[in-house]
Backbone as a ProteinNet text record, in pm:
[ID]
protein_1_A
[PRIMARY]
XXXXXXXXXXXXXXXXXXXXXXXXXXXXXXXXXXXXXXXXXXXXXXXXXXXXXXXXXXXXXXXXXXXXXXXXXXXXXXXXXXXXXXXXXXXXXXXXXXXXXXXXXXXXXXXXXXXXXXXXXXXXXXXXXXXXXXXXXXXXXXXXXXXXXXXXXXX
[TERTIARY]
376	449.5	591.1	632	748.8	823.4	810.2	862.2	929.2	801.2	847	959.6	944.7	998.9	1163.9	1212.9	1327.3	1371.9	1330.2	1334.5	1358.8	1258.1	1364.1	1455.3	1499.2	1627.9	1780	1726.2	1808.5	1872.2	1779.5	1766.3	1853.7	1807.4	1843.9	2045.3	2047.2	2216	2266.5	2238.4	2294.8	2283.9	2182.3	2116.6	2166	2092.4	2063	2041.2	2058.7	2024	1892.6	1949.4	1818.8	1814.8	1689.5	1674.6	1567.2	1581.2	1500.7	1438.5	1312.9	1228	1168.5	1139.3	1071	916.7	910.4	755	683.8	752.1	660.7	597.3	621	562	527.2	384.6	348.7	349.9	311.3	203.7	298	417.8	560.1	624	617.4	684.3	617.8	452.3	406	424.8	423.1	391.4	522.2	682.1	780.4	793.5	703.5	723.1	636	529.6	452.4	535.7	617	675.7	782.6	869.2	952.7	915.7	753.1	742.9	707.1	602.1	547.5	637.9	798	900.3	978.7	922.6	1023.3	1199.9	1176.2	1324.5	1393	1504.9	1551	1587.3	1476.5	1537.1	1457.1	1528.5	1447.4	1426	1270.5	1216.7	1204.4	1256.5	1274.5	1230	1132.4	1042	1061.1	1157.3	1260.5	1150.1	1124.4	1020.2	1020.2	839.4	854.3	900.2	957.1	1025.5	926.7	881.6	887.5	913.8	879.9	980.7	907	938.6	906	769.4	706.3	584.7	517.3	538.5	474	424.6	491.3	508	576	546.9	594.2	748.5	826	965.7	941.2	981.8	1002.9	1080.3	1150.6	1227.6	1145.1	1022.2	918.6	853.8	865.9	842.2	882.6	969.3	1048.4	1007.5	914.2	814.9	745.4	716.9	598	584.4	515	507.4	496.3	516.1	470.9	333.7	308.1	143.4	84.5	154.3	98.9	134.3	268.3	277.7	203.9	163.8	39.1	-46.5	-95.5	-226.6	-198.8	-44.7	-15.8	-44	-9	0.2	-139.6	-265.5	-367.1	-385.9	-240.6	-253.1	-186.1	-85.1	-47.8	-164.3	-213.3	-306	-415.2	-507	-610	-542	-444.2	-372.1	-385.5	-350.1	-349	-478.7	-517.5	-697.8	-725.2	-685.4	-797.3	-682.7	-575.5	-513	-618.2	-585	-645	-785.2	-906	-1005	-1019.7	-907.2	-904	-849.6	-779	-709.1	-816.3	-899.8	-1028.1	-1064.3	-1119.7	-1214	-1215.6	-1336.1	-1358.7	-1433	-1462.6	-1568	-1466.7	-1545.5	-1476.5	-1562.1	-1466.2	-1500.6	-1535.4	-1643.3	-1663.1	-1566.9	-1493.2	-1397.5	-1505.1	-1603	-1678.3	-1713.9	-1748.7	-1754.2	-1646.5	-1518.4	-1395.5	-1333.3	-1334.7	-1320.2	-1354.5	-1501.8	-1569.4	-1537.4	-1488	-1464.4	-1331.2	-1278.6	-1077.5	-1119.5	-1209.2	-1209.6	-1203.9	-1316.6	-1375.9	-1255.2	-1134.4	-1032.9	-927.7	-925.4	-833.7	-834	-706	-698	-614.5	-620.8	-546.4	-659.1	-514.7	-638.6	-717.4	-628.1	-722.6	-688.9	-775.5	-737.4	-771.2	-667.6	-660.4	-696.7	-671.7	-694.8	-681.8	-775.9	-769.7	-848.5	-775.4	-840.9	-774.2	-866.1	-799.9	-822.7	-669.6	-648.7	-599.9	-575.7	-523	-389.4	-319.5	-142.9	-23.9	-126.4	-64.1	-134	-213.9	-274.6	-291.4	-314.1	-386.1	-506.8	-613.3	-711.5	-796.8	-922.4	-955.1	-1096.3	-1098.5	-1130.2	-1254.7	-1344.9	-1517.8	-1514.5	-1455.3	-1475.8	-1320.5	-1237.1	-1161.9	-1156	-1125.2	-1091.3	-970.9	-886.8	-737.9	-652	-538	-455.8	-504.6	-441.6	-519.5	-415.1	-391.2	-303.7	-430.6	-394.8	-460.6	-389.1	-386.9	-311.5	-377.3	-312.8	-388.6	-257.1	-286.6	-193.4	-295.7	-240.7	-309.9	-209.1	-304.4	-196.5	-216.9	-112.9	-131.8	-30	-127.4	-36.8	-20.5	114.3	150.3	231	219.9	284.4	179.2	225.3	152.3	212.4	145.8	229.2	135.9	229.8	177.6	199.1	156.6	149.1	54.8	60.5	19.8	26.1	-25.7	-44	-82.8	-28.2	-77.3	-213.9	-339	-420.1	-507.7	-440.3	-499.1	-558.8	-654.7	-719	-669.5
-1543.6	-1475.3	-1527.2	-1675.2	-1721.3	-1653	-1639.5	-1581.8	-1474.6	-1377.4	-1190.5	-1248	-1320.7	-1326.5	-1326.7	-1465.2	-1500.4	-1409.5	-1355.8	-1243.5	-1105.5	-1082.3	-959	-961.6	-1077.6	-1075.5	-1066.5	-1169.4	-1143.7	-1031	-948.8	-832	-757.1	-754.1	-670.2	-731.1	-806.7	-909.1	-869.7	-875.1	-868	-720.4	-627.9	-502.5	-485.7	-592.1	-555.1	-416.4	-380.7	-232.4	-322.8	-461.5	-515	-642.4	-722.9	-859.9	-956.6	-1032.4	-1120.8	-1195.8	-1186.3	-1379.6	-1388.6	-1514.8	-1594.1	-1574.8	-1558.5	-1539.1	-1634.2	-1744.2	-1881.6	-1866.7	-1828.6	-1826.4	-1699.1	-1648.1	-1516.4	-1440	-1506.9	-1484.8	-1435.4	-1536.6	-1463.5	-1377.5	-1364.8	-1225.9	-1115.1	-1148.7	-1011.6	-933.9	-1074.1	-1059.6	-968.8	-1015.5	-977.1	-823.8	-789.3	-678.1	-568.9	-624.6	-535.4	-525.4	-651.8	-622.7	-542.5	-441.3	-443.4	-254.7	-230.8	-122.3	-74.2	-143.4	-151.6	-85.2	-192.7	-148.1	-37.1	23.9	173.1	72.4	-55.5	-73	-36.5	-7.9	97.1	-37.8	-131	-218.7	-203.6	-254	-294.1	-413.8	-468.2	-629	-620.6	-727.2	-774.7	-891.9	-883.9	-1092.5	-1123.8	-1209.6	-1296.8	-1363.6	-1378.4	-1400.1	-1632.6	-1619.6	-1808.2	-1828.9	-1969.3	-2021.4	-2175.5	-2185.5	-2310.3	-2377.2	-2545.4	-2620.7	-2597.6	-2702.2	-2707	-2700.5	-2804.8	-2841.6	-2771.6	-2656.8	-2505.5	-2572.7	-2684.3	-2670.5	-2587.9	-2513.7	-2474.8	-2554.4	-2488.6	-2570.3	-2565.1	-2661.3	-2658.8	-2795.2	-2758.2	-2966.7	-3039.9	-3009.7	-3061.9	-3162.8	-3134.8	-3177.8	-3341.9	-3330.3	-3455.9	-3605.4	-3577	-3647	-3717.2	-3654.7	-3683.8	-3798.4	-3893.4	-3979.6	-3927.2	-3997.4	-3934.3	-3924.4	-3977.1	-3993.5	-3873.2	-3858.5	-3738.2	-3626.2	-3595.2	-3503.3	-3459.5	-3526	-3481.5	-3455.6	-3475.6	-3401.3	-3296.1	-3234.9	-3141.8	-3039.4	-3095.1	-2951.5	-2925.9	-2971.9	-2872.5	-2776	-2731.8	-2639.5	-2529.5	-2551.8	-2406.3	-2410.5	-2471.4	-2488	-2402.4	-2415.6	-2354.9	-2205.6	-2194	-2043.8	-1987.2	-2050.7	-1976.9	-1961.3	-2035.9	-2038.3	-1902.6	-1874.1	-1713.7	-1630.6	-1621.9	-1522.3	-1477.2	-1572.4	-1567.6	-1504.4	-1564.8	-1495	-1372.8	-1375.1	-1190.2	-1102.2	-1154.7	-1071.1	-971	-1129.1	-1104.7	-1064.6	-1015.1	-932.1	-763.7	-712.4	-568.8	-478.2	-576.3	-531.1	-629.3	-543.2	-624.8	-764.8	-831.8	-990.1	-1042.5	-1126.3	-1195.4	-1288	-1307.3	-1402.9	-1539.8	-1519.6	-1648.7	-1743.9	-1652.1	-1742.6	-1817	-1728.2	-1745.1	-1864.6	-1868.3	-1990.4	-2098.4	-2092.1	-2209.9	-2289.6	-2198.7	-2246.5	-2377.7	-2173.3	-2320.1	-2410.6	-2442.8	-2550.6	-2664.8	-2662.3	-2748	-2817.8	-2746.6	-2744.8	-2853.9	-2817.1	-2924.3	-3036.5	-3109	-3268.1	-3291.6	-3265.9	-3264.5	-3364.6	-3410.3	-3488.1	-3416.6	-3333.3	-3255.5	-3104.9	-3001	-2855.4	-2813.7	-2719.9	-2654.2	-2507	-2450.9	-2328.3	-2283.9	-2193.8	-2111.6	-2000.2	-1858.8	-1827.1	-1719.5	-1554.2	-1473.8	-1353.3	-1260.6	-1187.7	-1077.1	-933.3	-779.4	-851.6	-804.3	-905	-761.9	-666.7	-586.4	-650.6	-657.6	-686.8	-844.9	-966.9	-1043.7	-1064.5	-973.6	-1005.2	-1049.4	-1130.8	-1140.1	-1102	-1099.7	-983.5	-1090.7	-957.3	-1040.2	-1012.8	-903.9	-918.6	-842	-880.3	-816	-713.1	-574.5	-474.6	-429.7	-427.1	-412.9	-492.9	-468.5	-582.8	-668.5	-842	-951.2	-1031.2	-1132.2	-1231.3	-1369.3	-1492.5	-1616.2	-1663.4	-1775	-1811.5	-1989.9	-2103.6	-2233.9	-2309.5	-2324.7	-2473.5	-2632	-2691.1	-2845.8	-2958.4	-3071.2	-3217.2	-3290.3	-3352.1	-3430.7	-3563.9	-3625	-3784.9	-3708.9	-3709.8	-3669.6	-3556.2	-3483.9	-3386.1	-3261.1	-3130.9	-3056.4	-2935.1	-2871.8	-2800.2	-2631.7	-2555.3	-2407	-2310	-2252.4	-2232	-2061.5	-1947.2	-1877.9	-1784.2	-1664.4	-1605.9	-1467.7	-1368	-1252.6	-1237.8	-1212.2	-1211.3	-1094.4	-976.1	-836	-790.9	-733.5	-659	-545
1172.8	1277.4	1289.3	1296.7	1285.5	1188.2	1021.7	915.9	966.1	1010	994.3	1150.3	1235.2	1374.9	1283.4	1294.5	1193.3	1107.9	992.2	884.7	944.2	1055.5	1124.1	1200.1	1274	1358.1	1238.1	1154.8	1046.1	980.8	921	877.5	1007.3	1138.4	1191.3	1212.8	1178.3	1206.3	1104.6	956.7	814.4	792.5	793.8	797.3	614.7	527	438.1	338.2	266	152.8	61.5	12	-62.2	6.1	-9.8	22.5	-135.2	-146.4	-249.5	-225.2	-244.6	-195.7	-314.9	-310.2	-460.6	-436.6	-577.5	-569.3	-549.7	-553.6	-553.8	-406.3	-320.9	-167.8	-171.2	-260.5	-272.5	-138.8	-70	70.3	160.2	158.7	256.7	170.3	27.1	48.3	-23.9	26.9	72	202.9	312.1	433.6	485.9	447.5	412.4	359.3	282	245.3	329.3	347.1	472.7	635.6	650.2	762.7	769.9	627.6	648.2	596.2	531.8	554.8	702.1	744.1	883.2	981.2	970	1108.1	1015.7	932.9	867.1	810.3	811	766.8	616.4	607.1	494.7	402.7	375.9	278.4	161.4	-3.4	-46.3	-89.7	-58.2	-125.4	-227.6	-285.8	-401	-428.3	-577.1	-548	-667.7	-630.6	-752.4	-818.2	-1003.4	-1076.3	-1057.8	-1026.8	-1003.4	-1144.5	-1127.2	-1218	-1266.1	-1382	-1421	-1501.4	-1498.9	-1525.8	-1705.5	-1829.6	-1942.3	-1930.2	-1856.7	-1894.9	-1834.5	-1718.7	-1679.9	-1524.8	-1447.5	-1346.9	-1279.9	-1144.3	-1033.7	-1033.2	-995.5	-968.9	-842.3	-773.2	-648.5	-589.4	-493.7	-445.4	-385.5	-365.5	-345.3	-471.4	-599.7	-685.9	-780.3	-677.3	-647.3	-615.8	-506.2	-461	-536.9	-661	-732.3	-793.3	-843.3	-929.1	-1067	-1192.6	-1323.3	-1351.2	-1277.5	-1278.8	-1214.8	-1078.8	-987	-1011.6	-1134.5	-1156.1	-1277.8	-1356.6	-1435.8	-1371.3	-1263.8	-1159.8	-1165.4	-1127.1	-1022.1	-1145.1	-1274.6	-1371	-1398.5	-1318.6	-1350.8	-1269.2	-1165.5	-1117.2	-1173	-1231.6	-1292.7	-1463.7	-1513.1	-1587.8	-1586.4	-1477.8	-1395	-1354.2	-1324.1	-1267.2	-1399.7	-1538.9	-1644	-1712.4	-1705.4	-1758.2	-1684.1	-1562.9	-1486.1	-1544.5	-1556.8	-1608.2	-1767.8	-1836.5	-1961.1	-1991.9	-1896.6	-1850.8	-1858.4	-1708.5	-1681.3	-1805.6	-1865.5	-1950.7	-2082.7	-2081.7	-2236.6	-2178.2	-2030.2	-1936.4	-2015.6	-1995.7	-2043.8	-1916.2	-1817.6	-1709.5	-1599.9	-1448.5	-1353.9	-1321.8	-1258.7	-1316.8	-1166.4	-1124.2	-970.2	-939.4	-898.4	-782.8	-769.7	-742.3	-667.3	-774.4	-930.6	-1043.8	-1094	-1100.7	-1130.4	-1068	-954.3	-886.9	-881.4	-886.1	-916.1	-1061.8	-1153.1	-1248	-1234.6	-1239.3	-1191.7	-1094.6	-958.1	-861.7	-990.9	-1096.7	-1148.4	-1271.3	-1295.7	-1351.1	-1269.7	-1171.7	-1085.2	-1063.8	-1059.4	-1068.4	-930.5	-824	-758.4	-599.8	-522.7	-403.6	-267.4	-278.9	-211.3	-180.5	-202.6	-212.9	-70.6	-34	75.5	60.6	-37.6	-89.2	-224	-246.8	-407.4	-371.8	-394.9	-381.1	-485.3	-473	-548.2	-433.3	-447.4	-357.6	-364.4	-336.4	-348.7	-314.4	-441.5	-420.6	-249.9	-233.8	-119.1	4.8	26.1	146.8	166.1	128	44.7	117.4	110.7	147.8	45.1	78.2	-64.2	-106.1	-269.7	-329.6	-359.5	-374.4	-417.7	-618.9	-631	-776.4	-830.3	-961.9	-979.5	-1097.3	-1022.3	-1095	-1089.5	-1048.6	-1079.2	-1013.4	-971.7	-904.1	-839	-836.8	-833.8	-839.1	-711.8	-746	-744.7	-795	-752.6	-675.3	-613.5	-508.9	-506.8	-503.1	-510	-424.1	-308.4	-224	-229.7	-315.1	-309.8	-270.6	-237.9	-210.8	-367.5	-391.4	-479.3	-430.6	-426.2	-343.7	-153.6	-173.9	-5.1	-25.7	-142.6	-121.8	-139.4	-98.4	-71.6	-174.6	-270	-357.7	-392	-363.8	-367	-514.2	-583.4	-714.1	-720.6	-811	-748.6	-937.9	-933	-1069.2	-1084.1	-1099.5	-1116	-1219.3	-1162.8	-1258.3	-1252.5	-1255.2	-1258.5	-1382.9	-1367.6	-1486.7	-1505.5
[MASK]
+++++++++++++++++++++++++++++++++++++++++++++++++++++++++++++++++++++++++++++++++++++++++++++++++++++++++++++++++++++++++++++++++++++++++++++++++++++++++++

């Protein structure tokens, strides 16, 4: 609620034609984009592609934090994001979410997970099995930092 609060006073101050958010924060700029069909505003969202680093971390200034040690944890999260892409991809039939997950959980090196899940990248509600559009979505701690990472994995 804070986001869309902020994001529309804005919008309504700047009165934008386009706006951009990073995909790395899937979630706000879905939420972003539903708020901005919702109030009829004449913009268009735009979700700037995540960026990562060589070794297929998440960029983020958060990343900073990390130890070399902890950041080898952290990359079994974009790791695991690619393992279900990959999955889904060899998929020929629609695929269960609850297996899928359990898998990547079992993939992760991280200290403690807050979420993974897989979700309809419009709504993000989430999905029991995937047959077409499909984001993953994984926020974990590794050490004291808290790091969000995310993957289109549609069939």
């Amino acid at each position: 609620q804070g986001v869309t609060t902020v994001v529309a006073k804005l919008f309504g101050i700047v009165q934008p034609d386009i706006a951009v958010f990073g995909e790395k924060d899937f979630q706000q700029l879905a939420v972003i984009r539903r708020m901005v069909k919702d109030l009829s505003m004449p913009i268009e969202i735009i979700g700037g592609p995540l960026v990562r680093d060589d070794d297929g971390l998440a960029l983020s200034s958060r990343n900073r934090y990390l130890t070399p040690e902890q950041r080898k944890k952290a990359l079994s999260i974009s790791k695991t994001l690619q393992m279900l892409a990959s999955t889904v991809q060899k998929a020929t039939e629609p695929l269960a979410v609850s297996t899928l997950c359990k898998q990547a959980a079992e993939m992760l090196d991280v200290d403690e997970l807050d979420y993974l899940e897989i979700v309809d990248p419009s709504t993000l509600e989430p999905l029991k099995s995937i047959s077409g559009p499909a984001r993953a979505l994984i926020a974990a701690w590794v050490g004291s930092t808290r790091l969000i990472d995310n993957k289109d994995v549609s069939l």
